[in-house]
C-alpha positions in Angstrom: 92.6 104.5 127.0 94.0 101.6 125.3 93.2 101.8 121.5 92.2 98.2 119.7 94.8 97.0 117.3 91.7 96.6 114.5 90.6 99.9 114.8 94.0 100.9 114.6 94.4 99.5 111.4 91.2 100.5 110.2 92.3 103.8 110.6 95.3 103.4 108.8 93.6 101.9 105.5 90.9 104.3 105.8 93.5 107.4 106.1 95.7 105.7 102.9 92.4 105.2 100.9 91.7 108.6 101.3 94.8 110.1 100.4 95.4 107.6 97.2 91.6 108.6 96.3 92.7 112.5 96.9 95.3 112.2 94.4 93.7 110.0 91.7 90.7 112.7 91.7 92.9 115.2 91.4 92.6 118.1 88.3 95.4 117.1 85.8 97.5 120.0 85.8 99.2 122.0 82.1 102.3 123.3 81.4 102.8 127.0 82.7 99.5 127.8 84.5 97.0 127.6 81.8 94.1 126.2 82.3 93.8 122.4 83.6 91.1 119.8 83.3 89.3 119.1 86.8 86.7 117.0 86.0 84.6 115.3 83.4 81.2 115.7 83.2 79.9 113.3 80.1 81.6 112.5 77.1 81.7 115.9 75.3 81.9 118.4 78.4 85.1 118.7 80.8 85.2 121.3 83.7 87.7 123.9 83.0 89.7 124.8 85.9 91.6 128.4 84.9 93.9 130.9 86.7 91.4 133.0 87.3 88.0 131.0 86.4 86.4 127.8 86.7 83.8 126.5 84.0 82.6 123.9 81.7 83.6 123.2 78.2 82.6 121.3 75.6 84.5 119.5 73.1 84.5 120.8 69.5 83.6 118.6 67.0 81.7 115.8 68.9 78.4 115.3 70.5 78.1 112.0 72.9 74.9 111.0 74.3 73.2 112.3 77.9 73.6 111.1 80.7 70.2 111.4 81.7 68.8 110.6 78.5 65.6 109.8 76.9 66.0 106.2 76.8 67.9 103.8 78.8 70.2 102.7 75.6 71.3 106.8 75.9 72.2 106.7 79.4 74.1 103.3 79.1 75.9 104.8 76.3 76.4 108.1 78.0 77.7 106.6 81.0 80.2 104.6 78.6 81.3 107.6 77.1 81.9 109.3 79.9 84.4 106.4 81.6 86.2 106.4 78.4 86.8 110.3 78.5 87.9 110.2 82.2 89.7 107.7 81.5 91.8 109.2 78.5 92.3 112.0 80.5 93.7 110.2 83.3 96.3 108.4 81.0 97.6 111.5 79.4 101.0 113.0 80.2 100.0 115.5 78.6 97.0 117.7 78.0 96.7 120.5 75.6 94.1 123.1 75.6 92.6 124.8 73.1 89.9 127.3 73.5 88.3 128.2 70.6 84.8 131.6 71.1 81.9 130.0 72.5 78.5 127.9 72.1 75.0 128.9 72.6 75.0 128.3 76.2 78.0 130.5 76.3 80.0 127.7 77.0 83.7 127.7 75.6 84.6 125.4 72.9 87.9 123.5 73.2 89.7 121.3 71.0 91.4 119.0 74.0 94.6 117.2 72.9 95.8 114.0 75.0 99.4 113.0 74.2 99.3 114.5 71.1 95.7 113.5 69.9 92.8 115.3 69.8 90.3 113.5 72.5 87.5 113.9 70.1 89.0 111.8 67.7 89.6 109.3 70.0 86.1 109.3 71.1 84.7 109.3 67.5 87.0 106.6 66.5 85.4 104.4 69.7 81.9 104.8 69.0 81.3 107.1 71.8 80.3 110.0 70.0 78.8 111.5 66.4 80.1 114.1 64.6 78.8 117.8 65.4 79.2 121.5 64.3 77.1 123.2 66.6 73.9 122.6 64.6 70.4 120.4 65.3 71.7 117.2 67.1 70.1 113.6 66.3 68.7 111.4 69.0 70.1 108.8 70.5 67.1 106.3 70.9 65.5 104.4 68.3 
């Protein structure tokens, strides 16, 4: 069986696509086997990927809107604030890790440092986020 050059080459683009998107989605590994960030779920929750547990977390100090939100302003935004969090995490050369108890949904609560800067911050600073101490949240629609 003689094999087609395209298809050849399609192979070959398809195989390094893969692999390129393999490594870009991969979970952004800390400094002596703490825990790592593997993925980002909106702008204020991050999945937790530990030694010996996997969970999400949410960001201390900030509250971003949902993603599937009661208006379509709050999902825009949402979405927004989730591409800038991925985004930050991707960039960092390093990422810190704080854990700090727990929330109401027994979540933990992390204070998660990027280069040196606390990614809350960052987000609040960028419009993506409000303030937030664990109390009664606002809405995000008018």
């Amino acid at each position: 069986m003689r094999l087609d050059a395209t298809l050849v080459a399609y192979c070959g683009l398809t195989v390094f696509a893969l692999l390129r998107f393999a490594d870009w989605a991969a979970p952004v590994p800390l400094p002596g086997g703490a825990c790592r960030v593997g993925y980002v779920y909106d702008g204020d929750s991050v999945e937790l990927i530990c030694p010996d547990l996997t969970e999400t977390a949410r960001l201390i100090g900030l509250d971003t809107p949902e993603l599937k939100g009661a208006c379509a302003a709050e999902t825009a935004a949402a979405g927004a604030a989730k591409a800038a969090l991925t985004a930050a995490v991707r960039r960092a050369k390093r990422v810190e890790i704080g854990i700090e108890g727990r929330d109401r949904y027994d979540r933990p609560l992390v204070h998660l440092v990027l280069d040196g800067t606390d990614a809350a911050d960052v987000m609040l600073k960028a419009g993506h986020g409000r303030p937030y101490d664990g109390g009664a949240r606002e809405g995000w629609c008018d």
